[in-house]
Each structure stands twice: as structure tokens, then as C-alpha cells.
Backbone atoms as SQL, in Angstrom:
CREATE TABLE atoms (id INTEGER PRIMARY KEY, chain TEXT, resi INTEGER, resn TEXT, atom TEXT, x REAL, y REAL, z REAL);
INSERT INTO atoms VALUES
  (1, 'A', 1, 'UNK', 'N', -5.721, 9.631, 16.906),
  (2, 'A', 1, 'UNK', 'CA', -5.073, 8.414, 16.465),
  (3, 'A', 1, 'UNK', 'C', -5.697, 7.908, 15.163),
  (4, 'A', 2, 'UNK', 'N', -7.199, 7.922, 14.786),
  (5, 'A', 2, 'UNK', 'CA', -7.741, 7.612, 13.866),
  (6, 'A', 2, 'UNK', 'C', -7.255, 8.191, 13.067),
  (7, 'A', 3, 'UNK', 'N', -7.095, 9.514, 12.573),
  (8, 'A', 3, 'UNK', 'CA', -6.335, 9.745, 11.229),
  (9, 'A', 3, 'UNK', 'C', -4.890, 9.779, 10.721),
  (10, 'A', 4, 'UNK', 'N', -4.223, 9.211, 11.969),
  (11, 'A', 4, 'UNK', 'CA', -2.889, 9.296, 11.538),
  (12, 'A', 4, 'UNK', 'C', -2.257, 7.948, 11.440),
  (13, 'A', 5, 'UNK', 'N', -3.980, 6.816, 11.442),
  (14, 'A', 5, 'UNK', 'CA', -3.924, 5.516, 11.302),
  (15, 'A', 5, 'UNK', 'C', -3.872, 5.605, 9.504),
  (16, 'A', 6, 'UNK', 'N', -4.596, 6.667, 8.841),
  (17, 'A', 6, 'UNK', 'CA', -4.696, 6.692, 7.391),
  (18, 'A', 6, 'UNK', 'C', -3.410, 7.359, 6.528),
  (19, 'A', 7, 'UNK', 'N', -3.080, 8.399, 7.952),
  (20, 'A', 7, 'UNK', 'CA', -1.903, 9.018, 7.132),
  (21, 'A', 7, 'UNK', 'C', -0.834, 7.934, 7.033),
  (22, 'A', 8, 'UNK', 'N', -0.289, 6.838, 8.296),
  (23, 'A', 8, 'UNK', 'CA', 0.987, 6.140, 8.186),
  (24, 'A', 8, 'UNK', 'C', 0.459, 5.187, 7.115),
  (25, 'A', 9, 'UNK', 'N', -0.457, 4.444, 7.041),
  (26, 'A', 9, 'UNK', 'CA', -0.692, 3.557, 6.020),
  (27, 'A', 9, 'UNK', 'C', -0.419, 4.318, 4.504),
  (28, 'A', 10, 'UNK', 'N', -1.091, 5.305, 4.314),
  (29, 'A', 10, 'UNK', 'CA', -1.040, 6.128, 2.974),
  (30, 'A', 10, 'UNK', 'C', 0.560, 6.134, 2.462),
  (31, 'A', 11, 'UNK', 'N', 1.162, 6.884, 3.762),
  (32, 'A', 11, 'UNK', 'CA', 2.486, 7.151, 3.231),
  (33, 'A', 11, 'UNK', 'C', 3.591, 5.936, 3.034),
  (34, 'A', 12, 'UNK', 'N', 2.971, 4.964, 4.037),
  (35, 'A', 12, 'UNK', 'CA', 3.765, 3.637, 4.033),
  (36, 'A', 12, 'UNK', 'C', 3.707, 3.011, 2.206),
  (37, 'A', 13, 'UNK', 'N', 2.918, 3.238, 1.218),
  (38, 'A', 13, 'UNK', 'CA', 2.532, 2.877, 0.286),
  (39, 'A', 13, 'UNK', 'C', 2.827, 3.874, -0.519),
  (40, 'A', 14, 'UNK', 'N', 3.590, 4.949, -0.719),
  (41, 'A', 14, 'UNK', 'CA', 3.990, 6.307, -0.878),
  (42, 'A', 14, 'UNK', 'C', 3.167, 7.114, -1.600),
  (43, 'A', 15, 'UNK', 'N', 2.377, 7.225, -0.795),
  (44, 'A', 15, 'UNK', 'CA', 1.504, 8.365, -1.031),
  (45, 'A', 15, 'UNK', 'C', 1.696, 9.417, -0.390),
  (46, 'A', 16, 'UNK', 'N', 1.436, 10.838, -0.893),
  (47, 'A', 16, 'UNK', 'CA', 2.093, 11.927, -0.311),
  (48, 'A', 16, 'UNK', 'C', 0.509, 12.141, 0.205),
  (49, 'A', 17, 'UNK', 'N', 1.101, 12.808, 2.206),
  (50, 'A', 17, 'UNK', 'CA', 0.291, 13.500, 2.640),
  (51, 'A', 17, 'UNK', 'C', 0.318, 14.627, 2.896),
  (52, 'A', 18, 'UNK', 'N', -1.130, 15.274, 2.217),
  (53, 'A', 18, 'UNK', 'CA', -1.168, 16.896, 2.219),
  (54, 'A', 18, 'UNK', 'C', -1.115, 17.572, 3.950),
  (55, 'A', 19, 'UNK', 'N', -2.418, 17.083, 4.901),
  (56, 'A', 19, 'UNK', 'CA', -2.565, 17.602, 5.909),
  (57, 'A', 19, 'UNK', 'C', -3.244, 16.465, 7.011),
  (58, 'A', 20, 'UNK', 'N', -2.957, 16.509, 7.827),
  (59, 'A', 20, 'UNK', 'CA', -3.472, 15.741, 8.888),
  (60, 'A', 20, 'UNK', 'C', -4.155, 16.910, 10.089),
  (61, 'A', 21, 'UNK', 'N', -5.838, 16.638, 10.284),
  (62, 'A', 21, 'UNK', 'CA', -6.531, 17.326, 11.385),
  (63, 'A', 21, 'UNK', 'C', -7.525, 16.490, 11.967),
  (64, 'A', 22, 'UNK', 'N', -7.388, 17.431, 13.151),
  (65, 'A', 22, 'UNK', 'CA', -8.754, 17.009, 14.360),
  (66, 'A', 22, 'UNK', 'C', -9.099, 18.413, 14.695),
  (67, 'A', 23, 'UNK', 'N', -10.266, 18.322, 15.188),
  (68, 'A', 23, 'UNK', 'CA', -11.301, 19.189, 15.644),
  (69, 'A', 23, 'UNK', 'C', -11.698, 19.388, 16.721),
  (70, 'A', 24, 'UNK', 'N', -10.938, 20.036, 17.911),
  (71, 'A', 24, 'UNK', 'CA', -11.089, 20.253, 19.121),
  (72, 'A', 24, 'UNK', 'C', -12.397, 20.256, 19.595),
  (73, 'A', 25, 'UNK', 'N', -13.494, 20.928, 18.969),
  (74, 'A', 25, 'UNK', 'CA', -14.735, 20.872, 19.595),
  (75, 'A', 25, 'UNK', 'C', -15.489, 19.389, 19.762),
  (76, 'A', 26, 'UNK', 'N', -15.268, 19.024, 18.591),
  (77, 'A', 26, 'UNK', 'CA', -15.838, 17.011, 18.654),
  (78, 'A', 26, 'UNK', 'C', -14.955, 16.182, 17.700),
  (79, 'A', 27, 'UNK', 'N', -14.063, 16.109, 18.260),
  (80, 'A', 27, 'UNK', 'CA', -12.981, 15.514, 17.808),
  (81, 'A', 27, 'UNK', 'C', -13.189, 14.693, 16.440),
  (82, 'A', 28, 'UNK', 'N', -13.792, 15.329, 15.739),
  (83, 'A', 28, 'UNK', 'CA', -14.022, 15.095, 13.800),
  (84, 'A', 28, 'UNK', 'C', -12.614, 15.435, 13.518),
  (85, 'A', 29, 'UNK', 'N', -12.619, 14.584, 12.104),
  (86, 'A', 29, 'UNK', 'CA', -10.906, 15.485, 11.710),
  (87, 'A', 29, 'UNK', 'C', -10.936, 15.180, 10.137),
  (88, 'A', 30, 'UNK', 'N', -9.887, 14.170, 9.394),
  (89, 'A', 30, 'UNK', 'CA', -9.876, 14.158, 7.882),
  (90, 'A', 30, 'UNK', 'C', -8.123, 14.086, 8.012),
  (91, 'A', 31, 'UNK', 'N', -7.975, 13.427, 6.848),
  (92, 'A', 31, 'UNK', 'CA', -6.613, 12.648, 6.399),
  (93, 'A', 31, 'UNK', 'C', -6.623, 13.553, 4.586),
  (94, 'A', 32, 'UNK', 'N', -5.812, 14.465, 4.497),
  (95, 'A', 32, 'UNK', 'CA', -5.708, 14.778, 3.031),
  (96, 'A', 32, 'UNK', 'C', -4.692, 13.937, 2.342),
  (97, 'A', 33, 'UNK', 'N', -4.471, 13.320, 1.268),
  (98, 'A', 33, 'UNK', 'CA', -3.801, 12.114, 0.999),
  (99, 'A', 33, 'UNK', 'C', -3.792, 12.266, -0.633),
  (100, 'A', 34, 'UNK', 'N', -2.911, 12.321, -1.679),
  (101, 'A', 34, 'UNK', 'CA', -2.821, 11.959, -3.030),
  (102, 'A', 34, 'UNK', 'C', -3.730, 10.994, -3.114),
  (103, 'A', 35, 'UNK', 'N', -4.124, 10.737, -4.332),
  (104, 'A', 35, 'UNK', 'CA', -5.192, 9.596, -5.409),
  (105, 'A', 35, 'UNK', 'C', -4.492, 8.163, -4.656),
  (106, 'A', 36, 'UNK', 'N', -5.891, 7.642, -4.585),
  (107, 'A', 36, 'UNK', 'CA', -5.348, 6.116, -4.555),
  (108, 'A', 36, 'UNK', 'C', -5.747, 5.439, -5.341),
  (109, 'A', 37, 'UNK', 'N', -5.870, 6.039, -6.514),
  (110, 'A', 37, 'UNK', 'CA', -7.072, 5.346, -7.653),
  (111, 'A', 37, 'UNK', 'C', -5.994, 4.245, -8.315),
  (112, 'A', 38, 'UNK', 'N', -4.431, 4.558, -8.111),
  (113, 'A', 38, 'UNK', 'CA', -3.446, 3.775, -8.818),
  (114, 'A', 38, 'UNK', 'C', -3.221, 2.405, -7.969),
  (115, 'A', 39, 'UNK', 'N', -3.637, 2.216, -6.481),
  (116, 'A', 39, 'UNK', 'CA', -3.085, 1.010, -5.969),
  (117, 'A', 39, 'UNK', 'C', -3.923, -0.102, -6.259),
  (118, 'A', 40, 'UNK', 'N', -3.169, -1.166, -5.525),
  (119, 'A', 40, 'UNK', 'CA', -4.651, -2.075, -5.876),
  (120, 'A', 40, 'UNK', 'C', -5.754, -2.027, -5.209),
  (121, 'A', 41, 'UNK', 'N', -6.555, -2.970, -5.229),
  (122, 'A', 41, 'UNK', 'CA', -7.973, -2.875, -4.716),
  (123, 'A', 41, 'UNK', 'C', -7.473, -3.561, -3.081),
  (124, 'A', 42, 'UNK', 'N', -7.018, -4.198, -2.401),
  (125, 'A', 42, 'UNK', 'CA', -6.363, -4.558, -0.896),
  (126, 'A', 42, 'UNK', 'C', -5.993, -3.162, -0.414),
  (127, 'A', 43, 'UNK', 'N', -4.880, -2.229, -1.382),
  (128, 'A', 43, 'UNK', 'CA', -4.251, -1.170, -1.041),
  (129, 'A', 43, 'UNK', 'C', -4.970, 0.043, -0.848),
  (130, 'A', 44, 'UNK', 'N', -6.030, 0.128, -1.339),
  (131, 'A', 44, 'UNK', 'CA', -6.807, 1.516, -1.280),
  (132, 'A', 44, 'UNK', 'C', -7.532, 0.820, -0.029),
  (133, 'A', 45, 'UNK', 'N', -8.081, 0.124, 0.265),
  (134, 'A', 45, 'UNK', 'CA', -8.991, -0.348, 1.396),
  (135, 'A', 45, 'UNK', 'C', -8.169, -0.284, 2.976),
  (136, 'A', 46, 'UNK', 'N', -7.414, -1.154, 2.384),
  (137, 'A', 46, 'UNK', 'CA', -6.131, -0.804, 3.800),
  (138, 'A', 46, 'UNK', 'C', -5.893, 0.999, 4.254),
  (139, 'A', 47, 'UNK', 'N', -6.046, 1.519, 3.062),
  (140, 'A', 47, 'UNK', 'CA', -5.771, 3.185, 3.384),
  (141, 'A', 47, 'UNK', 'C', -7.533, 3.883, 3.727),
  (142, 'A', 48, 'UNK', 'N', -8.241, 3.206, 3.137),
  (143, 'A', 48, 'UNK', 'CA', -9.373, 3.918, 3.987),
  (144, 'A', 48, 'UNK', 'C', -9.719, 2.646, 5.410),
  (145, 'A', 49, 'UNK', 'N', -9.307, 1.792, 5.679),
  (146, 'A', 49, 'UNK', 'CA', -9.823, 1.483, 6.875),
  (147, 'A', 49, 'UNK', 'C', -8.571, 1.469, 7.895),
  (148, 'A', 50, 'UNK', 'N', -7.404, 2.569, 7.309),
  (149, 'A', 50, 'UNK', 'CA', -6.107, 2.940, 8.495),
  (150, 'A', 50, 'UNK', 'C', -6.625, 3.315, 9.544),
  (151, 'A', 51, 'UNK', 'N', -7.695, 4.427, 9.747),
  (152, 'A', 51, 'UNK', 'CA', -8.504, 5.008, 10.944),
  (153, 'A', 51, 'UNK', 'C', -8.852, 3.722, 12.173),
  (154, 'A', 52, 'UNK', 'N', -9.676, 3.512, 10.952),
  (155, 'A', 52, 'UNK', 'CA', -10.004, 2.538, 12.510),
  (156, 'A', 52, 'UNK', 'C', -9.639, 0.999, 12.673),
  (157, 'A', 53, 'UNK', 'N', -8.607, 1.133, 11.784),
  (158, 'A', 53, 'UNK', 'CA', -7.488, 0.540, 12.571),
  (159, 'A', 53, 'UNK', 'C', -6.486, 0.625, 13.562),
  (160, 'A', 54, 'UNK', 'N', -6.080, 1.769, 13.360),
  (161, 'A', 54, 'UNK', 'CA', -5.405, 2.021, 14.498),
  (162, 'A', 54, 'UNK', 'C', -6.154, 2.763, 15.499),
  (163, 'A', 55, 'UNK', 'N', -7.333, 2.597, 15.744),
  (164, 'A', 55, 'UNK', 'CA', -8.127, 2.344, 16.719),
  (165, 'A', 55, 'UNK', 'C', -8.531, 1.208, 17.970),
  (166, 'A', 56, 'UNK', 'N', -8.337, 0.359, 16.757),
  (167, 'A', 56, 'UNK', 'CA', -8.345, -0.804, 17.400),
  (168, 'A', 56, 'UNK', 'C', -6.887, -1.541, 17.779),
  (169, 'A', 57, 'UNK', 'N', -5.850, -1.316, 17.201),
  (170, 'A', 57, 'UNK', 'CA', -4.585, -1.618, 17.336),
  (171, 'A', 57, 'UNK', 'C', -4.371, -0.494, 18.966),
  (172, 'A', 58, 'UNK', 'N', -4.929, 0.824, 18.907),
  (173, 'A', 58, 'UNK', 'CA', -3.971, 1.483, 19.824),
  (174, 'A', 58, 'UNK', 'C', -5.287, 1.592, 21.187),
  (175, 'A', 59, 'UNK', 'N', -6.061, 0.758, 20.753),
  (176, 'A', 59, 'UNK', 'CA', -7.170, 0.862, 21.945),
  (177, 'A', 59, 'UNK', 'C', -7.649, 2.077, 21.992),
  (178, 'A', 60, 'UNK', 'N', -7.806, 2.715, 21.440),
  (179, 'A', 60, 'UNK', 'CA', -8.405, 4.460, 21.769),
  (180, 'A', 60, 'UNK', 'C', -9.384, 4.813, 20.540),
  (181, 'A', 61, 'UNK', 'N', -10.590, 5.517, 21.357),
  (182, 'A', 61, 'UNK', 'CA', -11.736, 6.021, 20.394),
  (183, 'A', 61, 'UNK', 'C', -11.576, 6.865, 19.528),
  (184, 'A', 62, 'UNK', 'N', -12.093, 7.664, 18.855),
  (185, 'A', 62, 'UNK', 'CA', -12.254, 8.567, 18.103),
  (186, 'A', 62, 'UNK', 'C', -13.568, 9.070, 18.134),
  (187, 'A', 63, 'UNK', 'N', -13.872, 9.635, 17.258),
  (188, 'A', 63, 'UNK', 'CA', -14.927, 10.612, 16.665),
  (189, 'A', 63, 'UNK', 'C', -16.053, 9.891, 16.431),
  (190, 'A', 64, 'UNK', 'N', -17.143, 9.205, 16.743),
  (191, 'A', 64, 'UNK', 'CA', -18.131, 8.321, 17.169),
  (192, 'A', 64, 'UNK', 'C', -18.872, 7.913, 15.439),
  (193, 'A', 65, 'UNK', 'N', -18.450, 8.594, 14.521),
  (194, 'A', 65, 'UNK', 'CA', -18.700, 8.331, 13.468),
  (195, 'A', 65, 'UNK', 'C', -17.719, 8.144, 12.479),
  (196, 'A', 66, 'UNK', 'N', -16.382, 8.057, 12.754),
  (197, 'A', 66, 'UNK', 'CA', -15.348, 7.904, 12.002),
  (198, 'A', 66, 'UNK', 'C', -14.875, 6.589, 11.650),
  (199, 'A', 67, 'UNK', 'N', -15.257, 5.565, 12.363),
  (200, 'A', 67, 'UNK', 'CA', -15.258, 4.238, 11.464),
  (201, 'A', 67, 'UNK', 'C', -16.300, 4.431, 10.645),
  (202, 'A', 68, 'UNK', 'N', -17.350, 4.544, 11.184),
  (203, 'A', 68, 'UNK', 'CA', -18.743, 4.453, 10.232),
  (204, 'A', 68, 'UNK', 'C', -18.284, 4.956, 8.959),
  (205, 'A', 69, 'UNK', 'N', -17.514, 6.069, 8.526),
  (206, 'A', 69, 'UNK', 'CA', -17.724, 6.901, 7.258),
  (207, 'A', 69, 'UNK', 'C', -16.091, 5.655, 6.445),
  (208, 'A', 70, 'UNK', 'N', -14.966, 5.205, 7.509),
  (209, 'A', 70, 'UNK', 'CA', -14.200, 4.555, 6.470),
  (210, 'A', 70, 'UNK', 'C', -14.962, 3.416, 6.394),
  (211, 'A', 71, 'UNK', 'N', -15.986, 2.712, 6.700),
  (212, 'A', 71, 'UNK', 'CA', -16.360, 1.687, 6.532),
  (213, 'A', 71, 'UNK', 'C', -17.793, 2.215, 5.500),
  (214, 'A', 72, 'UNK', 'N', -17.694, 3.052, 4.818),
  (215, 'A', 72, 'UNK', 'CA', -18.763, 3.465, 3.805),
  (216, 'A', 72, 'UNK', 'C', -17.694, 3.275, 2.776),
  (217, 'A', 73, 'UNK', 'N', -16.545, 4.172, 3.524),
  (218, 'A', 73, 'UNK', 'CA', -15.439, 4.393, 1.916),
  (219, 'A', 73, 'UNK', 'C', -15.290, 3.262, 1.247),
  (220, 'A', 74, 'UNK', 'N', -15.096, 2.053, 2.314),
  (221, 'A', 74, 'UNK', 'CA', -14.569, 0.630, 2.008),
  (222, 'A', 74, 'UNK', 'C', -16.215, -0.054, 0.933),
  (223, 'A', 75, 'UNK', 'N', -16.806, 0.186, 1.315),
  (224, 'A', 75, 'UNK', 'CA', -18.339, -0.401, 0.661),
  (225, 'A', 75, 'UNK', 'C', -18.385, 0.379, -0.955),
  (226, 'A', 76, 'UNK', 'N', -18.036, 1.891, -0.758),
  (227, 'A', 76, 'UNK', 'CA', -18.163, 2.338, -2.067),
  (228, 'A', 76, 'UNK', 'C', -17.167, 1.604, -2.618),
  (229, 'A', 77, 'UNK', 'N', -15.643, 1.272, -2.645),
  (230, 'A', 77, 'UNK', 'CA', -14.320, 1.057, -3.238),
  (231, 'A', 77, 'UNK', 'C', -14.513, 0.065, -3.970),
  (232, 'A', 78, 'UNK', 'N', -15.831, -1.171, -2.956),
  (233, 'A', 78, 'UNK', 'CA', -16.321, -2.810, -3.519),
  (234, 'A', 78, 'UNK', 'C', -17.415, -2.609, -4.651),
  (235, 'A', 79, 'UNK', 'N', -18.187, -1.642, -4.358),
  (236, 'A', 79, 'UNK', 'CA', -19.415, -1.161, -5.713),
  (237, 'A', 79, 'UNK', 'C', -18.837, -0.763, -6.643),
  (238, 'A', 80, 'UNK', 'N', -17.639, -0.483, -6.251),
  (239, 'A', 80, 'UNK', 'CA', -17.504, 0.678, -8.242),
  (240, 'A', 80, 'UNK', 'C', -16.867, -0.970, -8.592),
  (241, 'A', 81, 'UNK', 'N', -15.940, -1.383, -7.843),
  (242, 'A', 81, 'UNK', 'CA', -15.482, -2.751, -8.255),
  (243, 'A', 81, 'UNK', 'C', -16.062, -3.963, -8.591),
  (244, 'A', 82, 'UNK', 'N', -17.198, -4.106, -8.644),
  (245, 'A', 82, 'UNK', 'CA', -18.764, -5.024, -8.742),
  (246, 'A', 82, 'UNK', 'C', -18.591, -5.953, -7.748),
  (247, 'A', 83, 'UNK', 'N', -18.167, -5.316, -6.326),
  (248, 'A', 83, 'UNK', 'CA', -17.806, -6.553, -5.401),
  (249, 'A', 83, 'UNK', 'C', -18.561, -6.813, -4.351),
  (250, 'A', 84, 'UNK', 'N', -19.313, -7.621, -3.953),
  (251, 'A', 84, 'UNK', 'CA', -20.565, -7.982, -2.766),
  (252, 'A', 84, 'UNK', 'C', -20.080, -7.671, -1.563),
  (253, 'A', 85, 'UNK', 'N', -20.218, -6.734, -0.716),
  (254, 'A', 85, 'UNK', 'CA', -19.621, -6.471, 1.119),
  (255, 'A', 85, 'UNK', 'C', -19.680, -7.855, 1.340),
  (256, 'A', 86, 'UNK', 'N', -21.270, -7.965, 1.226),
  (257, 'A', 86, 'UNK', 'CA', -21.476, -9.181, 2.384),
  (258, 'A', 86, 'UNK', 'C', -20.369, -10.700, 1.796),
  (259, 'A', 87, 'UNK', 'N', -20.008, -10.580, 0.523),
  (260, 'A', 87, 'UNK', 'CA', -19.478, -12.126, 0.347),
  (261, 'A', 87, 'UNK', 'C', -17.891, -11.687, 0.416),
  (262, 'A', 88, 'UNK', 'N', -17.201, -10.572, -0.194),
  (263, 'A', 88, 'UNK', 'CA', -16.231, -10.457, -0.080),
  (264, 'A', 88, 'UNK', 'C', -15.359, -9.467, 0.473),
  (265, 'A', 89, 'UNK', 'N', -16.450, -8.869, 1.255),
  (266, 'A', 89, 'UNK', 'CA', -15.910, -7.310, 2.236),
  (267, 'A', 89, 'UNK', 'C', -15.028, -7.657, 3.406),
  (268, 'A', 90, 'UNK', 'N', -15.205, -8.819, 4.056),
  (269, 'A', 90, 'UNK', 'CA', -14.975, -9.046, 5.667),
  (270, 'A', 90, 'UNK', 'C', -13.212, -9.573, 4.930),
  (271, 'A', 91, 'UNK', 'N', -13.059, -10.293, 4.074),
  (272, 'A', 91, 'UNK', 'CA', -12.038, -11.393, 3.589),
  (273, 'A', 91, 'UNK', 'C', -10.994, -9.829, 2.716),
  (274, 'A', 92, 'UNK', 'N', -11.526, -8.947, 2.311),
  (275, 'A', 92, 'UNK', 'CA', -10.533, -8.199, 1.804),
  (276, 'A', 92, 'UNK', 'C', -10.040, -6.943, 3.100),
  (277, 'A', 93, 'UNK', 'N', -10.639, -6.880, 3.634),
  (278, 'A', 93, 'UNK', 'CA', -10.060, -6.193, 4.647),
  (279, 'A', 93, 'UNK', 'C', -9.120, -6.683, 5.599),
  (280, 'A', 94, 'UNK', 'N', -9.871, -8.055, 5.709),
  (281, 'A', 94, 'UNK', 'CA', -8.732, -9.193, 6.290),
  (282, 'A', 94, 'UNK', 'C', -7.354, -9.326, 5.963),
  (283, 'A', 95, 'UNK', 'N', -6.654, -8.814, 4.302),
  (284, 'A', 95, 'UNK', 'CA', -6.053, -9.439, 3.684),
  (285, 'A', 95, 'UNK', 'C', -5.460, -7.689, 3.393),
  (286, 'A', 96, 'UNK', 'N', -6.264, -6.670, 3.848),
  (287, 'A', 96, 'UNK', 'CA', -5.545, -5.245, 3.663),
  (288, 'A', 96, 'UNK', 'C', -4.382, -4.981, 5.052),
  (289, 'A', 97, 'UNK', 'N', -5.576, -5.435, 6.020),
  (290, 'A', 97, 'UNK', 'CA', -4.424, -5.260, 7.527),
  (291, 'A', 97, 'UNK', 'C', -3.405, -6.598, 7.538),
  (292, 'A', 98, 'UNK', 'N', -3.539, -7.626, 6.879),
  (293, 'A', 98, 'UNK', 'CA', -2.573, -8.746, 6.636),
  (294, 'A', 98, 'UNK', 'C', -1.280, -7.764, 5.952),
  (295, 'A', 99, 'UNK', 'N', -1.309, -7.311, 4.829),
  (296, 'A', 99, 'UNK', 'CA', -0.579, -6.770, 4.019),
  (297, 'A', 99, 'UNK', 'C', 0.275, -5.657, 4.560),
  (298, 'A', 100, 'UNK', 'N', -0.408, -4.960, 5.665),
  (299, 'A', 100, 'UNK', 'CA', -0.346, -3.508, 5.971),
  (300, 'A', 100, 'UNK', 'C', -0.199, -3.362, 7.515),
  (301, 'A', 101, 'UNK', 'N', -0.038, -4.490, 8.226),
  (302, 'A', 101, 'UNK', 'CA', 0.709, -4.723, 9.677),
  (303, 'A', 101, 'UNK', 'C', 1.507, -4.830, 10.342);
């Protein structure tokens, strides 16, 4: 469910998706997805925190480190952007699943 939380968001915003997988042995997987370097800064965040969103939307786990890594993506997306997690991380994610629900 976690990656096909990134693929519907991606494509909902039309982005073309290459491949969607999971990994039978420990259910790791990966979302292949066109550049999101063109959306805005709400829109790329909403597409890396699709995973575990619809985690939490569909009640079901995943891969025990797969929020952890979109919630890195989301931290790098705010650094290249000169943007503080702690002051404005919680309020833009807020405002990605607002947009993207």
C-alpha cells in the first residue's frame, strides 16, 4: 500500500509512472516516478510523503523503514529550499495532504 500511496499521488499530479515494486522477502519496495523538480514545493512533498500516507489513511504497515526514508526525502526537499523542519515541516505537509486528499 505504501508505494502505491506515491504512485496515485504522483500520477494524480501527472506524473508518469515508470514501475511500482515490493519485495517479497521484507516487504522493501520503491515508486519509479518522472522529475518532480517542476511542481511546487507542497507538490513534491505530498508525492514523497504518498507512502505513508496511505498508510495511515488505509491502516496498514509497510516496510518498518519506509516512512523513515519519505520522511528524510521530505527534510532534504526543505534544505535545498532553506526551509527549517522544525518551524515549517509539520505545517507543509499539513497543507500537501490538504491539497492531495
Amino acid at each position: 500500500m505504501h508505494e502505491a500511496g506515491h504512485a496515485v499521488v504522483a500520477w494524480s499530479l501527472g506524473l508518469t509512472i515508470d514501475a511500482v515494486w515490493v519485495t517479497a522477502d521484507d516487504a522493501s519496495g520503491g515508486t519509479s516516478i518522472s522529475s518532480i523538480d517542476h511542481l511546487s514545493l507542497p507538490d513534491q512533498i505530498a508525492v514523497c510523503w504518498g507512502g505513508t500516507a496511505a498508510e495511515s489513511v488505509f491502516e496498514c504497515s509497510s516496510h518498518e523503514f519506509a516512512a523513515f526514508g519519505d520522511h528524510g526525502r521530505v527534510i532534504e526537499l526543505l534544505e535545498a529550499h532553506g526551509i527549517s523542519e522544525e518551524e515549517h515541516g509539520p505545517a507543509l505537509r499539513a497543507e500537501a495532504s490538504r491539497r492531495h486528499s
